[in-house]
N, C-alpha and C positions, 0 to 999 in steps of 0.2 A: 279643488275648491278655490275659487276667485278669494283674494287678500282684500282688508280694507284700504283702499288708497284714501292718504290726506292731500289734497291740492286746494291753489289757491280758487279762490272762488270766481268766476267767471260768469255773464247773463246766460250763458247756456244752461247753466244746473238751477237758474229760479223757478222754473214747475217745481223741480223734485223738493226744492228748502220749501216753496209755498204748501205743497204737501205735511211735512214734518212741522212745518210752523203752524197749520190748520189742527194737527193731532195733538200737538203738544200744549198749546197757549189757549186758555179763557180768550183772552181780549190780543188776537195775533196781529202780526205785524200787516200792511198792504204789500200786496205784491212791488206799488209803486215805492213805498218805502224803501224793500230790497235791492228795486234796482236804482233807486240814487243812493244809498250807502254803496254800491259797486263800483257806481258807475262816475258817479262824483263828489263823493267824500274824500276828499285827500287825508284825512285823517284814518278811513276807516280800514280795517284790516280784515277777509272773510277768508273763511276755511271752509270746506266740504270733503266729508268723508263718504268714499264713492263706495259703493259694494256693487261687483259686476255691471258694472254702466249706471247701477241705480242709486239714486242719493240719498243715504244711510242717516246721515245727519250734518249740523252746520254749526258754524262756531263764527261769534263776529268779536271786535275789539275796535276801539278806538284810541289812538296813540295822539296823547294830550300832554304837552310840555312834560315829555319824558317819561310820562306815566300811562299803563296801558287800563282802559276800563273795559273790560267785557258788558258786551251790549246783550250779547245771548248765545245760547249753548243749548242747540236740543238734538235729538237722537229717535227716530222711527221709531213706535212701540216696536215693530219688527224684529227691529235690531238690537234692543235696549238690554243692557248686561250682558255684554257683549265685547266690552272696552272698548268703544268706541267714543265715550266721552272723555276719556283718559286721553285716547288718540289725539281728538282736536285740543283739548288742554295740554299737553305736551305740544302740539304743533305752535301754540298760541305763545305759552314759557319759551321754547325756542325763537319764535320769532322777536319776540319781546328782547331777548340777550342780544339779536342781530343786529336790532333798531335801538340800544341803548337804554330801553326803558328799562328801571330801575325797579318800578311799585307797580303793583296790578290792583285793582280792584273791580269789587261786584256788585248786586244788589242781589239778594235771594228771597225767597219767600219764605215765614217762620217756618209755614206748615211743610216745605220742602228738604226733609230730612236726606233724601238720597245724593240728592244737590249741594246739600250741605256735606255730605259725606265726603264727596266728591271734589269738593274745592276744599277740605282738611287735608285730604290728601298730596295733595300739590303744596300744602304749606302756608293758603290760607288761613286766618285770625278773625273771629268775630272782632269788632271794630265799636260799633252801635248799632242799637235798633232805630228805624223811623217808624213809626205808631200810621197806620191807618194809610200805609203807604199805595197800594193798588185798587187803585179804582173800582175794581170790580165789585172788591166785598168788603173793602175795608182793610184787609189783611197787611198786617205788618210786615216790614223788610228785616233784614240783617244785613250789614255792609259789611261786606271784610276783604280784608286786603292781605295780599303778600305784597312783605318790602323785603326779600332779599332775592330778587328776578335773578339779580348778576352774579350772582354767589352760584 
């Protein structure tokens, strides 16, 4: 049985994220988005988790005076409960320790309970709510942040 591979993210794996980002997101990202957070975001940081050549799921961040914000984290129904979101969020934690950043932070959706699970896990804290934060329906966020990356 092929292993999940984490690597950094490169424009050769944008079909397979533009995929994962069509199943997983109401209102998803443009392909062209992806590839200028790749390809020229100095800030920005992407992960992919490969299954047998095929791309499982992606994880991005951006590293902002010291501070990493996860821009997004999704996972193939495919592959979902699977640990593969643990995978890139530990890939994301570690890199975060390499480049000094200290605080991480998110945005989530209320209704997004397993997402929420999932960044508890790692050590994030509800923060605040923003009211009426996504576009789509209205639906409010959750912020939260881990501030002990370096620990």
């Amino acid at each position: 049985m092929p292993e999940i591979e984490i690597v950094k993210t490169d424009i050769s794996h944008i079909d397979g994220i533009m995929t994962v980002e069509n199943l997983s997101f109401k209102i998803p990202w443009s392909r062209d988005a992806f590839i200028q957070e790749i390809t020229n975001n100095r800030f920005a940081i992407y992960l992919t988790a490969k299954y047998d050549g095929t791309v499982a799921g992606y994880a991005g961040m951006w590293n902002v005076c010291g501070e990493g914000h996860i821009t997004n984290i999704a996972v193939h129904p495919e592959f979902r409960n699977q640990g593969i979101g643990s995978s890139l969020m530990r890939g994301l934690i570690n890199i975060s320790r390499e480049n000094n950043i200290s605080r991480m932070t998110l945005e989530v959706r209320k209704s997004n309970s397993a997402a929420q699970s999932l960044y508890k896990k790692f050590g994030f804290e509800i923060a605040v709510f923003r009211k009426a934060y996504y576009s789509d329906n209205g639906e409010d966020a959750i912020i939260m942040w881990k501030n002990d990356v370096l620990l």
